[in-house]
VEXDREN-2710 file (C-alpha; in Angstrom, 1 decimal):
% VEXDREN-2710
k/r/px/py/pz
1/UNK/4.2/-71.9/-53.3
2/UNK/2.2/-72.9/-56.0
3/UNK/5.0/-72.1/-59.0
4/UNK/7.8/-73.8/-56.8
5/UNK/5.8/-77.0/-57.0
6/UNK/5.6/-76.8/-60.1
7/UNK/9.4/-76.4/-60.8
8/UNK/10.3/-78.8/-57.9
9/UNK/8.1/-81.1/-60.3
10/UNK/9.8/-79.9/-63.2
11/UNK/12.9/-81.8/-62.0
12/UNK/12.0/-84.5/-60.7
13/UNK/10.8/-84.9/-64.5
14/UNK/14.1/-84.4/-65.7
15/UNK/15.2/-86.9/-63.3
16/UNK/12.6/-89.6/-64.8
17/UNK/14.0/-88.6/-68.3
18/UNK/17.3/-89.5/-67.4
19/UNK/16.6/-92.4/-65.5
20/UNK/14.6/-93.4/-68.7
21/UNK/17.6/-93.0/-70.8
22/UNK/19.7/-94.7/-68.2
23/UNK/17.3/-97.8/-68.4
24/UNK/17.2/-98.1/-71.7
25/UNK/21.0/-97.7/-72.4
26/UNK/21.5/-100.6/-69.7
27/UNK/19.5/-102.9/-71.8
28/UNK/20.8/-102.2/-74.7
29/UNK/24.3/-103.2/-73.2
30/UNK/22.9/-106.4/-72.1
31/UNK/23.8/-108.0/-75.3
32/UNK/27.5/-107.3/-75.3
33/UNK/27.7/-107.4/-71.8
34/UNK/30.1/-110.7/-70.9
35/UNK/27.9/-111.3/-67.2
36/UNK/25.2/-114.0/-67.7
37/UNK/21.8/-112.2/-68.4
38/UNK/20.2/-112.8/-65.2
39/UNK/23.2/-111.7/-63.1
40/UNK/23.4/-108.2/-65.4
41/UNK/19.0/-107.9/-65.5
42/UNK/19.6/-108.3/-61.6
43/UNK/22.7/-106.2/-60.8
44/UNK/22.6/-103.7/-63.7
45/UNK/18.7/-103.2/-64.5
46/UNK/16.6/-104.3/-61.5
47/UNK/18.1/-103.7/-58.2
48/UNK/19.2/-100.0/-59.7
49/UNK/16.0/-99.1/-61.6
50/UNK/14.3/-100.0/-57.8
51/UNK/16.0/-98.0/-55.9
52/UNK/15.9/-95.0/-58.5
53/UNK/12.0/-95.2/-58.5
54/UNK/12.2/-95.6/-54.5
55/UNK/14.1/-91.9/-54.5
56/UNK/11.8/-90.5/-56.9
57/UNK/8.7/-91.4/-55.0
58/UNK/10.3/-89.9/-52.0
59/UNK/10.9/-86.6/-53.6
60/UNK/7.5/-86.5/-54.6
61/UNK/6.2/-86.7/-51.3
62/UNK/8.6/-84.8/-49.6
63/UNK/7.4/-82.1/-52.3
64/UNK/4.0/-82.1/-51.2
65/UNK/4.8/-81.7/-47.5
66/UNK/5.8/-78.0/-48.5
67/UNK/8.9/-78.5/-46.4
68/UNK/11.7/-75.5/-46.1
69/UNK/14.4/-78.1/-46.9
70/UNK/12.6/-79.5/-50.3
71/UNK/15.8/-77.8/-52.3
72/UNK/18.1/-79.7/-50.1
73/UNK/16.1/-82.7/-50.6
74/UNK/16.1/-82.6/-54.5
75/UNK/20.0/-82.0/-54.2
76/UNK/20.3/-84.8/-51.9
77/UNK/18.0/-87.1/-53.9
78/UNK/19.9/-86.0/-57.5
79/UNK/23.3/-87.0/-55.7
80/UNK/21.7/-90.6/-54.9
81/UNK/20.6/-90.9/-58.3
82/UNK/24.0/-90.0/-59.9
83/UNK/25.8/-92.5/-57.5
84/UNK/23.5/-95.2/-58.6
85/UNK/23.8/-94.4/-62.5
86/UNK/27.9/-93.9/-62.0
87/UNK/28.2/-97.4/-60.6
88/UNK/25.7/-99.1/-62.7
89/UNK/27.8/-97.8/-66.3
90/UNK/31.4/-98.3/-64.4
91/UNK/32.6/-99.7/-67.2
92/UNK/32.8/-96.0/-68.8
93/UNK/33.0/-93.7/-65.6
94/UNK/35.0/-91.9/-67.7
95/UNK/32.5/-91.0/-69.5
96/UNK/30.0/-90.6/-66.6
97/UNK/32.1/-88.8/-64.2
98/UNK/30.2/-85.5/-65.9
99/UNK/27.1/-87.0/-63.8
100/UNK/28.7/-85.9/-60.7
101/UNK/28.5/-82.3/-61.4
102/UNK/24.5/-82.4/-62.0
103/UNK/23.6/-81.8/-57.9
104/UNK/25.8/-78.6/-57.8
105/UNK/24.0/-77.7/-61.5
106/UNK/20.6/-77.9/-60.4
107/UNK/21.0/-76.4/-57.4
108/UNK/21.8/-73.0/-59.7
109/UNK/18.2/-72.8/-60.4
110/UNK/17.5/-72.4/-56.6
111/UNK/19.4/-68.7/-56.7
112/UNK/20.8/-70.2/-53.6
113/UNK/24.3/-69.6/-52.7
114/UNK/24.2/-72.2/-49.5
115/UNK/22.6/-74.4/-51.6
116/UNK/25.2/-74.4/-54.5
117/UNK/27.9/-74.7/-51.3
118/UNK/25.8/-77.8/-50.2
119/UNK/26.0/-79.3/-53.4
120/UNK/29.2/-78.8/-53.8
121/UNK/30.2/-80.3/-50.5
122/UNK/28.1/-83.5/-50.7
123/UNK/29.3/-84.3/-54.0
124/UNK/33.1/-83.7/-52.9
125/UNK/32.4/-86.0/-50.1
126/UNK/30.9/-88.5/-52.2
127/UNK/33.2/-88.7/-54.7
128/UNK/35.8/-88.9/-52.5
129/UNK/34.3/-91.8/-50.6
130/UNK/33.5/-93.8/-53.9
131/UNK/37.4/-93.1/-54.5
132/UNK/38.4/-94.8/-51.5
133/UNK/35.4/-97.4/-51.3
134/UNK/34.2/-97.8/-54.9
135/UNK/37.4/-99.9/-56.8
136/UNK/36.8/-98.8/-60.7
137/UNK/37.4/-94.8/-59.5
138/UNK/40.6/-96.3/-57.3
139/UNK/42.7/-96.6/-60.6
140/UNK/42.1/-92.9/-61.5
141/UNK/45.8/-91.3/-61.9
142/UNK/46.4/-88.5/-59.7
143/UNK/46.5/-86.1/-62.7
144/UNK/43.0/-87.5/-63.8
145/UNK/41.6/-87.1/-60.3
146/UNK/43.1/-83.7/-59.8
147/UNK/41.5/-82.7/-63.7
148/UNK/38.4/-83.1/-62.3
149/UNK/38.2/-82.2/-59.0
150/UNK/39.5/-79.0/-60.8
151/UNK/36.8/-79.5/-63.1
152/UNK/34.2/-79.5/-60.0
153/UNK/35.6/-76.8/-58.3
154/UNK/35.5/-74.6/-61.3
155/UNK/31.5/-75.4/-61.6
156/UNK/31.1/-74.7/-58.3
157/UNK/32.8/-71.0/-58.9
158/UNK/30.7/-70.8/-62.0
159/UNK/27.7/-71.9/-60.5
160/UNK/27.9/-69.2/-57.7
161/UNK/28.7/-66.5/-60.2
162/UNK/25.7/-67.6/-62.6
163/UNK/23.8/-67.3/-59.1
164/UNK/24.4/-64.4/-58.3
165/UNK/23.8/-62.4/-61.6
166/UNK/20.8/-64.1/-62.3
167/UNK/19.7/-63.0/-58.7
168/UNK/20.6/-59.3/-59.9
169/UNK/19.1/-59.8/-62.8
170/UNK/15.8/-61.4/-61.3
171/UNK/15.3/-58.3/-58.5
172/UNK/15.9/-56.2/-61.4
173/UNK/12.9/-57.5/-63.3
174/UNK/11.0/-57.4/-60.1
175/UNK/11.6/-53.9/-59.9
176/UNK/11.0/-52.9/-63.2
177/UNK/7.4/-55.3/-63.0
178/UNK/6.9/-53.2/-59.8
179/UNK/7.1/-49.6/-61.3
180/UNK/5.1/-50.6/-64.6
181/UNK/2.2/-51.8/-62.4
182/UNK/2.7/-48.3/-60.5
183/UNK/2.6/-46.4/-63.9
184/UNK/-0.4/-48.5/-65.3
185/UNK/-2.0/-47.9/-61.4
186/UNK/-1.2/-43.8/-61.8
187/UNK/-2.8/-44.1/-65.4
188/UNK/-5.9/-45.7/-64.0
189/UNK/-6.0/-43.4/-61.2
190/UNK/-5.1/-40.1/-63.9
191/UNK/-8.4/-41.4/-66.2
192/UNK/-10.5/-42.0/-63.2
193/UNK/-9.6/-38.2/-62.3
194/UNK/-10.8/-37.0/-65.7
195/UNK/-13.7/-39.4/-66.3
196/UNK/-15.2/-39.7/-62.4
197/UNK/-16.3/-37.8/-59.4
198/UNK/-14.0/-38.8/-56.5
199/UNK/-16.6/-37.7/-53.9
200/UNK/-19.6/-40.2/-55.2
201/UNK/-17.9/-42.2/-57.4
202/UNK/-20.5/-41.8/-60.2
203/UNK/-19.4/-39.9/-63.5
204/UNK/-18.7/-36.2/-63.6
205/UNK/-20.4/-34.0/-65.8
206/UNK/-18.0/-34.2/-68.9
207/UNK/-18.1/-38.0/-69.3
208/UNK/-22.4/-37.9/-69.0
209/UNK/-22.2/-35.9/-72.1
210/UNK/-19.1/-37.7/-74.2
211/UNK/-21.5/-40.8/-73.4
212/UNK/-24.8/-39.5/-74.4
213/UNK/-23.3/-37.7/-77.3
214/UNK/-22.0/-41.3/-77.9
215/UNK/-25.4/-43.0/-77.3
216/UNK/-27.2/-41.1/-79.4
217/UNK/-25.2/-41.4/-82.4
218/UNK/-25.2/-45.1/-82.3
219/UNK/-28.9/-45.1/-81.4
220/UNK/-29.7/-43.4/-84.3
221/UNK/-27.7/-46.1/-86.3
222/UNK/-29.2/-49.0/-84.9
223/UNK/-32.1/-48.2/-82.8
224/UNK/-32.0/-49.3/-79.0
225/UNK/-34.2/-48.7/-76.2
226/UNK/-32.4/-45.6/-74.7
227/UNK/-34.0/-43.3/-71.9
228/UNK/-32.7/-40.3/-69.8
229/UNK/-33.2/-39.3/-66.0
230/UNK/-31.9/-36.6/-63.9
231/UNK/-32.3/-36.0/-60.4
232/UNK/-32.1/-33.2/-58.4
233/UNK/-32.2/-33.7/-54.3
234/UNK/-35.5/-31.4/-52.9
235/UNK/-34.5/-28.6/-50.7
236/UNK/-31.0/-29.5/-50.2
237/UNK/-29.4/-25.9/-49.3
238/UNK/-32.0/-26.0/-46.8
239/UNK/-29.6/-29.3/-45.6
240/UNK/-27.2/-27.6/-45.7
241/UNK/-27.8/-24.6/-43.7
242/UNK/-29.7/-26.6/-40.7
243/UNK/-27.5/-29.6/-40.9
244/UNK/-24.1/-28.4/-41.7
245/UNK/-22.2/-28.7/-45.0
246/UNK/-20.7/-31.9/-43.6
247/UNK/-23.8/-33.8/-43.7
248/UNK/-24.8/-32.3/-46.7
249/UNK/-22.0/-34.0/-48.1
250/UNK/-23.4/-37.1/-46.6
251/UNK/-26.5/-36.8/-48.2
252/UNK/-24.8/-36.3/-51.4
253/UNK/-22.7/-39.7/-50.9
254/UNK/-25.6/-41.5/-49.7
255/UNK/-27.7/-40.4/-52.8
256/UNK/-25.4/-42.0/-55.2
257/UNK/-24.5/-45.0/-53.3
258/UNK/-28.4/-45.6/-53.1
259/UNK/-28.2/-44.7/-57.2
260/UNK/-25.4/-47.1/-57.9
261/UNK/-27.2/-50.1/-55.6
262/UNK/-30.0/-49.9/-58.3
263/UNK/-28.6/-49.8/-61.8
264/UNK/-27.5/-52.6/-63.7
265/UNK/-23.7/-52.8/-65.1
266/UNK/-24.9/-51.2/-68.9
267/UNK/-26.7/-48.5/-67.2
268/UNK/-24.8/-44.9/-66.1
269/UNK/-24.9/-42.9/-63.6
270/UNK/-23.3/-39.4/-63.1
271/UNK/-22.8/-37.0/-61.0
272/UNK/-24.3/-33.9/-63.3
273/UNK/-24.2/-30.8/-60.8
274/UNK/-23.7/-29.9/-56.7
275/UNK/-26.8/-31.9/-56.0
276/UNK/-28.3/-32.6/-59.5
277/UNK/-27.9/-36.6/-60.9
278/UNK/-27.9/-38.3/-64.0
279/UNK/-29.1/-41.7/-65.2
280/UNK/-28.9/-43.0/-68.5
281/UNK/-30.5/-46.5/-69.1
282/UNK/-29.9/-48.8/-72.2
283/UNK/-31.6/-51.9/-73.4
284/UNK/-34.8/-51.0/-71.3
285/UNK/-37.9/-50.5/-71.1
286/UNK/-39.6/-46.9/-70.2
287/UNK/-41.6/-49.0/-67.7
288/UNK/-38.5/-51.1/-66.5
289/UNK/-36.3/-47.9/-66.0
290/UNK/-39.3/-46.2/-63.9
291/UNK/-39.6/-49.1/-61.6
292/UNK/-35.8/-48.7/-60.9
293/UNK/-36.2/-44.8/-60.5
294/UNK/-39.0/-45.1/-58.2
295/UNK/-37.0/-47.4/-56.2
296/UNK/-34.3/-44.9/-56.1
297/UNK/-36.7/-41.9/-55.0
298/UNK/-38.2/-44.4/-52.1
299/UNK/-34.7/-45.9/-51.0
300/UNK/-33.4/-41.9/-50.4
301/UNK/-37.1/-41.3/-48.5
302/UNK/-36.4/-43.8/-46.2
303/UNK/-33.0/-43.6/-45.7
304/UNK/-32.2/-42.9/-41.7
305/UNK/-28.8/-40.6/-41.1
306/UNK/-27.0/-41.2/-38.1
307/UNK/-26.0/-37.7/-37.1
308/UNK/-29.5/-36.1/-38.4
309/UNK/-32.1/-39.1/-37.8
310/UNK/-35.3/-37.2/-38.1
311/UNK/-34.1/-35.8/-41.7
312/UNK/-36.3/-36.4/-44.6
313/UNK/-34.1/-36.6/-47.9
314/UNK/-35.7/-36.7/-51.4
315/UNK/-35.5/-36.6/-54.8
316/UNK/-37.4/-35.1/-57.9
317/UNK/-36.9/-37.1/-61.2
318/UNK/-37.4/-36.1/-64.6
319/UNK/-37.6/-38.6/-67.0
320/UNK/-37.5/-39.0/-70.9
321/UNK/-37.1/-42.1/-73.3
322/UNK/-35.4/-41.4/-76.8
323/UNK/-37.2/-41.4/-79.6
324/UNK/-35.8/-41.1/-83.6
325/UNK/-36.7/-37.5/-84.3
326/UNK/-34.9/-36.7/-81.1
327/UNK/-31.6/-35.1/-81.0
328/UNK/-29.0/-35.2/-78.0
329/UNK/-30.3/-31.7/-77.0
330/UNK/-33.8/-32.7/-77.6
331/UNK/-33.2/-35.9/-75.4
332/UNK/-31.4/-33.6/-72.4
333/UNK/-33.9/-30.7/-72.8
334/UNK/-37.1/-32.9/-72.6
335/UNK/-35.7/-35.1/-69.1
336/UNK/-35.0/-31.1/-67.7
337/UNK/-38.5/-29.9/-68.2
338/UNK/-39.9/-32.9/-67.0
339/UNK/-37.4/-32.2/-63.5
340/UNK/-38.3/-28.6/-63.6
341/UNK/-42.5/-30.2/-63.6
342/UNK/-42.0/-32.5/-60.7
343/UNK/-40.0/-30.0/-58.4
344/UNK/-43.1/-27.3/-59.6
345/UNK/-46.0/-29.6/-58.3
346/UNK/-44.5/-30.3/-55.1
347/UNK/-40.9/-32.5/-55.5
348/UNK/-40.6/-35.9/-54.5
349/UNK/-41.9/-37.4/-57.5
350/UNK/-41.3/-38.6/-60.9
351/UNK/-42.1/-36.9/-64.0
352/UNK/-42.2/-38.4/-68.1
353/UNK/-41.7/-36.1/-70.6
354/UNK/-45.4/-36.1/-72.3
END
């Protein structure tokens, strides 16, 4: 609704440019006009210029009130315009008989075929009553009337054509938008199948190491605070076998959710192995990323499961920051060791590589 304010506005512009022009070309012919000055400011300027301005300001609010009709309203409002500016520059309605084709013109940019039929009605109706009523189109020959109502007609035909293949043309963009969002959505979704694990939505194991490898490299470059964790849930086939491999899967979800919760957007997480996680933290402290890993560990102890409520989940955690003399294996092997100590003297704990 937005954009169609904007274009309804867009016209009624083009409507204050031509009533501009209109203005501006009356009093210019105010000095070879033969009427006294005050009669052609009056009759030709003023009373005109008035009730243009009066139209406009009703468009504009009609616009606002997000009516279905606004097209209709612009059509009708263009139509009042042109009848003003024909009988204000008589003298040469030759000249501005053109102006009576402008409501069925805009109304193309509706891609309405009613609305190009109203158009074309109104302004047959009003030009024939201005040929009746109005005296200056009363001496138009019957071949010049018949040229242009030919004239209209034929803009009508055009109008409907141009209509309806830019309609064909417009669903054909829609669809063609349509299926390159689908392809860039199937893309997404391919590279989240290679890069994530669906079931937690943390990394998978190929992407930890592309990462680290990455990391590491770059570390070495330009040294960063960089630090490793993995985590490994305590006892969990014992989960599975009392609990079922359905809540085992729960646990598993729960873990990472509880993982994700606590990192910060340039830390990563990944899902390293069945039950095994991996965290690596940039731009921190050792101290800051063991407050957030001891947060983790006590989040997953007190965690209550609806279908298993007096289960106890936890976590070992091995953890290792990066130092120079380090290499990606180094970094990997000394987090491991560090999981393997804290599982050995009695899980449910964090261990720093010494």
């Amino acid at each position: 609704m937005h954009s169609k304010k904007n274009w309804y506005s867009h016209i009624i512009a083009y409507l204050w440019i031509a009533i501009g022009v209109s203005s501006l070309v009356t009093l210019i012919n105010l000095f070879f006009s033969s009427l006294a000055p005050q009669i052609f400011l009056l009759e030709r300027f003023l009373l005109p210029f008035i009730l243009e301005i009066i139209i406009l300001l009703i468009l504009k609010v009609l616009i606002r009130s997000n009516a279905v009709a606004i097209p209709y309203y612009i059509v009708i409002g263009t139509q009042a315009i042109v009848t003003i500016l024909f009988m204000v520059h008589y003298p040469v309605f030759y000249v501005m008989l053109p102006l009576f084709l402008m409501p069925v013109l805009i109304s193309i940019f509706f891609l309405n075929l009613r609305l190009i039929d109203f158009a074309f009605c109104l302004t047959l109706i009003v030009f024939i009553g201005m040929r009746l009523l109005f005296f200056p189109l009363s001496v138009m020959s019957v071949i010049e009337l018949t040229t242009f109502l030919a004239i209209l007609v034929s803009a009508y035909f055009l109008s409907r054509e141009l209509t309806k293949r830019f309609s064909v043309v417009y669903s054909d963009m829609v669809i063609s938008v349509e299926k390159e969002k689908e392809l860039l959505y199937r893309n997404i979704y391919m590279e989240k199948l290679t890069k994530m694990d669906l079931a937690t939505n943390l990394y998978n194991h190929k992407t930890f190491h592309e990462y680290l490898d990455e990391l590491v490299t770059q570390c070495r470059k330009q040294p960063f605070n960089l630090s490793l964790g993995l985590m490994d849930l305590d006892l969990f086939k014992g989960i599975n076998d009392r609990q079922g491999h359905g809540n085992g899967d729960m646990v598993i979800s729960t873990a990472a959710a509880i993982i994700l919760d606590n990192l910060e957007a340039n830390d990563f997480a990944a899902r390293y192995g069945g039950e095994e996680f991996a965290v690596i933290f940039t731009e921190k402290s050792p101290e800051a990323c063991l407050e957030i890993l001891e947060k983790i560990r006590l989040d997953l102890e007190t965690a209550v499961f609806d279908t298993m409520p007096d289960e106890v989940v936890t976590m070992s955690i091995g953890f290792t920051p990066f130092t120079p003399e380090m290499s990606k294996t180094d970094l990997f092997e000394a987090a491991d060791i560090s999981l393997y100590t804290a599982k050995k003297n009695g899980r449910n704990q964090i261990q720093c590589a010494s």
